[in-house]
C-alpha positions, 0 to 999 in steps of 0.5 A: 719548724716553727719559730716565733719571731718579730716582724716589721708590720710595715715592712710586712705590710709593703712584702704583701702589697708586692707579693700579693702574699697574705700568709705570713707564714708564705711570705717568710719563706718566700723571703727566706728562698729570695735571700738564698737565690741572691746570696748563691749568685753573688758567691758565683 
């Protein structure tokens, strides 16, 4: 799916630095997959 959204280009920039990420694309869906991971476990 494609979606057009506004980004933090700092907080951008900080996710890259940690993750070693440079594909934004990448890094969304990284984001997105650590969100559900820590959203599943609280709901245990």
């Amino acid at each position: 799916m494609r979606t057009k959204i506004a980004l933090d280009d700092e907080l951008v920039a900080k996710a890259q630095d940690f993750t070693g990420l440079t594909d934004k694309s990448a890094l969304v869906r990284e984001a997105l997959k650590a969100l559900l991971e820590r959203e599943s476990a609280r709901r245990l």
